[in-house]
N, C-alpha and C positions, 0 to 999 in steps of 0.2 A: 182138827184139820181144816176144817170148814167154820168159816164163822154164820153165826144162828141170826145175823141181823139182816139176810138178804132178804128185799123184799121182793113180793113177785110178782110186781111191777115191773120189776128191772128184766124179768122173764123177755128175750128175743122173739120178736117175729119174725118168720121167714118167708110168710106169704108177700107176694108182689106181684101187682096184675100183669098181667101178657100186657106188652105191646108189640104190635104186626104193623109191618108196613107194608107199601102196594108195591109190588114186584122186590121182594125182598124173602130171602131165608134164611135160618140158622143155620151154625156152622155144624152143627150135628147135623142136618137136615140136607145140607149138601154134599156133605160123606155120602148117606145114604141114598142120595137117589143116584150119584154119579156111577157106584157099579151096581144099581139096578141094571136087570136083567141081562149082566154080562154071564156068560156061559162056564168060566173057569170059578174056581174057586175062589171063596173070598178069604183072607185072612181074617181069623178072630181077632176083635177088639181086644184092647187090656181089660181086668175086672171092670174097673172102674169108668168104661165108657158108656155101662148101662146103668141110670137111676135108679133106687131101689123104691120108686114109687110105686111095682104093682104088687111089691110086697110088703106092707108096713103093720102086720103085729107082731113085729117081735117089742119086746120089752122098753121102755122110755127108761133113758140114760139122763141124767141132770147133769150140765157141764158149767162150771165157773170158771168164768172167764176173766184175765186180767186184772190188774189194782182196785178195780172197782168191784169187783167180785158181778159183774155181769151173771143172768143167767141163762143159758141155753136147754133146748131139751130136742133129742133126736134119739131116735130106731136105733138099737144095739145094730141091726144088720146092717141098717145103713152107714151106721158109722165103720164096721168094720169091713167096709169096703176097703178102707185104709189099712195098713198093714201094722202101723203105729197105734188106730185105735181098737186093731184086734185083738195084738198084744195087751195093749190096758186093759181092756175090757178082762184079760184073766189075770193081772198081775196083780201088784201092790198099790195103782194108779185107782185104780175101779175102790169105792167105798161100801162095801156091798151090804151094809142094811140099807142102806137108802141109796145105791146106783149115784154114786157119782163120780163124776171125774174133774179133778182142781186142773188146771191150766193158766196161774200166775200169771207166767210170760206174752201168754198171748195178747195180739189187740181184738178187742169185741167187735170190728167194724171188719178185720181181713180174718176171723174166725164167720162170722156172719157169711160173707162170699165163700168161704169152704164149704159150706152150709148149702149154702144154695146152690154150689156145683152138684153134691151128693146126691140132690134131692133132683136135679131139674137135667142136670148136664151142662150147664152154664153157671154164669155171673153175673148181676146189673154191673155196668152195663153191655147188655148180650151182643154179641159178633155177630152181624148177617151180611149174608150177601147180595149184592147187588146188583142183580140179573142184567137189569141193563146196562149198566157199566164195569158189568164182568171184575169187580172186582170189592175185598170184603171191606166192612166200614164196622163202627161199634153205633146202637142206636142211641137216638138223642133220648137227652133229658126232659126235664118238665117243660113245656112250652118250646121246644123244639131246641132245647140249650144246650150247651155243652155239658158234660156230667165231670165234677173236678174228677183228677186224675192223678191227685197224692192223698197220702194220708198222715195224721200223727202218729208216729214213735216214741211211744214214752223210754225205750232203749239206748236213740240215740238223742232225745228230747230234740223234735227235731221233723222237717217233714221229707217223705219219701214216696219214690211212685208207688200208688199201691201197687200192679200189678207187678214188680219186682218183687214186694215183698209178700204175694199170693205165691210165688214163680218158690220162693225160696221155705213157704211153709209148706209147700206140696213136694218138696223134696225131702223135706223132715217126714210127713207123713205117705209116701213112698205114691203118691199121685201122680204119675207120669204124665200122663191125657191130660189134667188139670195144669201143667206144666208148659205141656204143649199150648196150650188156649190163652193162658195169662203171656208167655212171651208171644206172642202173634200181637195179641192185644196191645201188648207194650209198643211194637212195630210199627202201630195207628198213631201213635202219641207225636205232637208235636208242642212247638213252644214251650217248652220246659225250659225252668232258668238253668243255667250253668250251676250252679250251688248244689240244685236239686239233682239233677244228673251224676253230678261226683259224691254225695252223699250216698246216691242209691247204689252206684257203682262199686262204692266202698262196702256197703250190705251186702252187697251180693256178692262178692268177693268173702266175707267173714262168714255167712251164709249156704254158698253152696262149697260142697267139697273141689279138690284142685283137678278130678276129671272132669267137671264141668264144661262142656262144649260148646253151650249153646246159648245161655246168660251172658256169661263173661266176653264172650266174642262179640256177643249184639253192643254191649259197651264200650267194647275197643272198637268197633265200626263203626260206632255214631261220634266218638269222638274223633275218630280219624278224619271223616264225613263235615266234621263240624268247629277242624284244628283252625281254621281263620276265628271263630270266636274265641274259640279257648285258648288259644294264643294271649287274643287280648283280653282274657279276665285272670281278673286280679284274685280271685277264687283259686283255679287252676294252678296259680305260684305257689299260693300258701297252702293248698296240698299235698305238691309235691315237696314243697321242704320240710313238711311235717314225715309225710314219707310213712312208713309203717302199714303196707300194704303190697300184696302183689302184684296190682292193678297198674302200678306205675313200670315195672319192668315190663310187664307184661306188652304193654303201649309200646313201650320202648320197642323192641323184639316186631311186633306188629308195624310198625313205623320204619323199621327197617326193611323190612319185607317189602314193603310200599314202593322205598325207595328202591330197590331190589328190581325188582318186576318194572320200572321205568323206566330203568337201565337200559334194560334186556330188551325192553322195546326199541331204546333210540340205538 
């Protein structure tokens, strides 16, 4: 099932130093202080809004990851924060002389960021906010850079924002909160080519299911937002003539509505 040539080298790290900024907090961090000491009650988190770092002996799970047979290793309970890796962890997925679980399909770099959401409550790179301009930002990179903002798919051979396809693997494995946090972050995102936008568009349409609310919508709004470009790319045409997606009616329907509501005003 597993091939015996991994080396364990290829073993993932997950550690990654804090960076802090000055007047600056995580988005966890500003949940929590904002209904500090309000008097009614608070609604409980989903499972998965608390890390399972104060509790970590349960058992090491070995996970391979993707074409390259990646390998990962994480806390049976941390993993089964997920609902998908609790189920494996008793089914036919779990290896169970040696704990492991194959995951093919995946890619090693947006397994990696699930990783680090389970462990930490975030993703590099982390959502803070920014007190004195009231509103959230993602932190910089090495030397105060920008941190790219697609990744490769060996799926669609081909590149995509990560954070859509973070958005779309925490729906497979029933991460809501982790859902919540990658579309925000997506929300931050600018300068994206047209290519890339309608590539991702297209994932996450084949990716999340058709009740989908909150993906699918953010990509009919940015392209609505953004129809004087898309207009004019030549991208955009040959999309639509290739066709084979919901993404395009869907537009359609939204664009009418548009129209709709402008009416109604004049």
């Amino acid at each position: 099932m597993f091939s015996r040539n991994v080396n364990k080298s290829q073993t993932e790290s997950f550690t990654r130093k804090r960076r802090e900024a000055k007047g600056k907090s995580s988005f966890r961090e500003h949940a929590v202080s904002k209904n500090h000491g309000h008097s009614r009650s608070i609604r409980k988190a989903p499972a998965e809004d608390t890390p399972m770092s104060s509790n970590l002996t349960s058992s090491i799970i070995t996970l391979v990851v993707g074409r390259e047979q990646r390998l990962f290793a994480a806390h049976e309970d941390v993993l089964c924060i997920s609902p998908f890796f609790s189920a494996a962890c008793r089914g036919q997925f779990l290896e169970s002389s040696s704990k492991r679980i194959s995951l093919p399909d995946e890619e090693p770099e947006i397994f990696s960021s699930v990783l680090e959401y389970l462990y930490k409550g975030d993703y590099y790179p982390k959502l803070v906010h920014n007190k004195r301009k009231n509103s959230w930002e993602l932190e910089s990179g090495e030397n105060g850079g920008s941190v790219e903002s697609t990744v490769y798919h060996h799926g669609i051979n081909g590149e995509l924002l990560k954070d859509t396809v973070i958005y779309c693997t925490a729906e497979k494995y029933g991460l809501e909160e982790l859902k919540r946090v990658a579309l925000r972050k997506q929300g931050l995102q600018s300068g994206i080519q047209c290519s890339t936008i309608l590539s991702s568009a297209r994932y996450a349409y084949a990716n999340t299911p058709d009740t989908d609310s909150k993906l699918r919508a953010h990509y009919l709004a940015l392209i609505i937002r953004s129809r004087g470009t898309f207009k004019r790319s030549g991208t955009m045409q040959m999309e639509m003539q290739a066709g084979g997606s919901q993404l395009f009616f869907d537009l359609f329907v939204a664009l009418c509505n548009h129209v709709d509501d402008v009416a109604s005003v004049a």
